[in-house]
N, C-alpha and C positions, 0 to 999 in steps of 0.2 A: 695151306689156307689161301683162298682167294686173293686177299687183300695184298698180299705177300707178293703172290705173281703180277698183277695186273696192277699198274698204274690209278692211286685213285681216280684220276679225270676219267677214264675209261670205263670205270664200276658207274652204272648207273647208284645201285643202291644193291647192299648184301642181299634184300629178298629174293630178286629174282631168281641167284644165281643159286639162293639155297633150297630154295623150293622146287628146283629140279633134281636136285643132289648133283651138280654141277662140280668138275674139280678142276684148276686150272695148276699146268705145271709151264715152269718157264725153260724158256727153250734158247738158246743159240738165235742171231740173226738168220732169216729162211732164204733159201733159194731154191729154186724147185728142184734139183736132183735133190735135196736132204729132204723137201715134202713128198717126193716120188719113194726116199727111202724109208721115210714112218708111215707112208700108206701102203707099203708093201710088209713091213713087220706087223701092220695092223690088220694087216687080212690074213695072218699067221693061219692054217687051222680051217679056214671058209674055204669050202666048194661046195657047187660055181661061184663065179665072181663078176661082176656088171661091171663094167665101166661106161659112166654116162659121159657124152661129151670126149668121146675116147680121142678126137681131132686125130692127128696119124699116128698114135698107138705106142705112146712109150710106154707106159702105166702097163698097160693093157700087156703087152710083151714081156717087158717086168714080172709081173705076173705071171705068166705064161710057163718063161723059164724057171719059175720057182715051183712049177708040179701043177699052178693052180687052173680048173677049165674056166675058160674067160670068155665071156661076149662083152665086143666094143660096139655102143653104137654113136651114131653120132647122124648127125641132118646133113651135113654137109656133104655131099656125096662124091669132092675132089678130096677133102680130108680121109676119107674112108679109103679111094683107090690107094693114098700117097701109102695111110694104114699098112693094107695090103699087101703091097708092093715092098715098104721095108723090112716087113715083120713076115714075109711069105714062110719062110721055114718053119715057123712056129704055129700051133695047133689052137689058132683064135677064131670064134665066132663073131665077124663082124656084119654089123647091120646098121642097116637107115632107118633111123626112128627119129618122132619129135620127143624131145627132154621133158618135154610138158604133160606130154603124155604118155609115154611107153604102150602104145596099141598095140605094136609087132611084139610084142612081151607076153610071156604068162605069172600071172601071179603068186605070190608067196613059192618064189623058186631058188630064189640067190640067196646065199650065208650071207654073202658082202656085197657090198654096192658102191660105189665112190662117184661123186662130184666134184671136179677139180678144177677150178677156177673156170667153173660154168656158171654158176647164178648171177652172176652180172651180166653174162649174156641175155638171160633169158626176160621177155614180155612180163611172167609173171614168178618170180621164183618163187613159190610158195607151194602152187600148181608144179613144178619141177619137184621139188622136194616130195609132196605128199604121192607124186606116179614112183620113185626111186620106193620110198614107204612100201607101197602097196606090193612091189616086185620082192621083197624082202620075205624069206622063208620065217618063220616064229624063230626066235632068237638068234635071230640076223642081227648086221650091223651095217651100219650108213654112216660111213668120211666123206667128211664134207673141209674139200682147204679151197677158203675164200679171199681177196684180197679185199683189205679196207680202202676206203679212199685215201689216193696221195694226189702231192702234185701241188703247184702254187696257191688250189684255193681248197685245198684239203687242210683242216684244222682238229684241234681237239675236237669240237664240237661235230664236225662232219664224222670224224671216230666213233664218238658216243651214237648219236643218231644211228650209224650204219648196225654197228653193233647191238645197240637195242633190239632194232630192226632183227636182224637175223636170231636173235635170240628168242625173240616172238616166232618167231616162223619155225622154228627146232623146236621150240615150248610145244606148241601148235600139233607135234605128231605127237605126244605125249608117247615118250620115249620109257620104258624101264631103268635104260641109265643114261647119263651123257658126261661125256669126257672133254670138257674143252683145253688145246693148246694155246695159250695167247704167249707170243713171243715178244721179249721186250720192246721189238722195233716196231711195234703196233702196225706192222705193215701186212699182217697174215691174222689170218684165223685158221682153228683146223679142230674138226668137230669129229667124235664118237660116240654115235646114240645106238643104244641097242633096243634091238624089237622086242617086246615079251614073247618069252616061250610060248 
């Protein structure tokens, strides 16, 4: 149950969460190699696999060496060479795309797709999200691990707000299911929405 994982300051209120069929499980304080390890058990099973925001490709290789066919792409286009360059052994498709849109993409092609601590980058995360959506083959899946705000003038309140926030914008693809992790150190998020078949 919701209530159970997630702090009540951080529940806005039980509707939203149940009206997507939302499940939250609590997890271990995160550091990104344990999020780089539940997002690679979470693409169990998907080929191909997106990595949006691939920056120099650890996910992406991760994958890689687990059987899976991966395109990383990423804007940056010294992120992409460093990519390359570490990860040269390994059989990844990387590319220069904008997050926002995935132009250089074809649609409904990936099982998986991931987002990892890209939507704070991004002008419009919303626009990120729904081009990830569109690349998504029918009964694909889209991880999404996000950081909440921290820092001197991060509070409960800036919590609740970011989180509402992104729960709107996940709402918004109207997902078949979604699976959220909220970890006790309210310092992660980490989302599984799956496409309809």
């Amino acid at each position: 149950m919701i209530a159970s994982c997630i702090p009540r300051r951080l529940a806005p209120s039980p509707a939203p969460w149940a009206e997507l069929g939302r499940e939250a499980t609590p997890v271990a304080p995160l550091d990104e190699a344990w999020v780089r390890r539940w997002l690679v058990r979470q693409c169990a099973g998907a080929d191909p696999v997106l990595d949006i925001g691939c920056g120099s490709g650890d996910l992406a290789a991760a994958l890689a060496r687990r059987g899976h066919r991966v395109t990383g792409i990423d804007q940056d286009g010294a992120q992409l060479a460093q990519a390359r360059q570490r990860h040269a052994a390994l059989e990844v498709q990387w590319l220069r795309d904008d997050a926002e849109r995935l132009a250089h993409l074809p649609r409904a092609t990936f099982a998986a797709a991931t987002l990892v601590f890209v939507l704070h980058h991004l002008r419009r995360p919303p626009s990120g999200l729904a081009a990830a959506w569109r690349a998504l083959a029918p009964g694909g899946r889209l991880l999404v691990a996000e950081m909440l705000p921290k820092g001197p003038n991060a509070n409960d309140a800036c919590h609740q707000i970011q989180l509402k926030q992104w729960l709107a914008w996940l709402g918004a693809l109207r997902p078949a299911g979604m699976r959220l992790t909220a970890p006790p150190s309210q310092e992660w998020v980490l989302a599984r929405l799956s496409k309809r078949a």
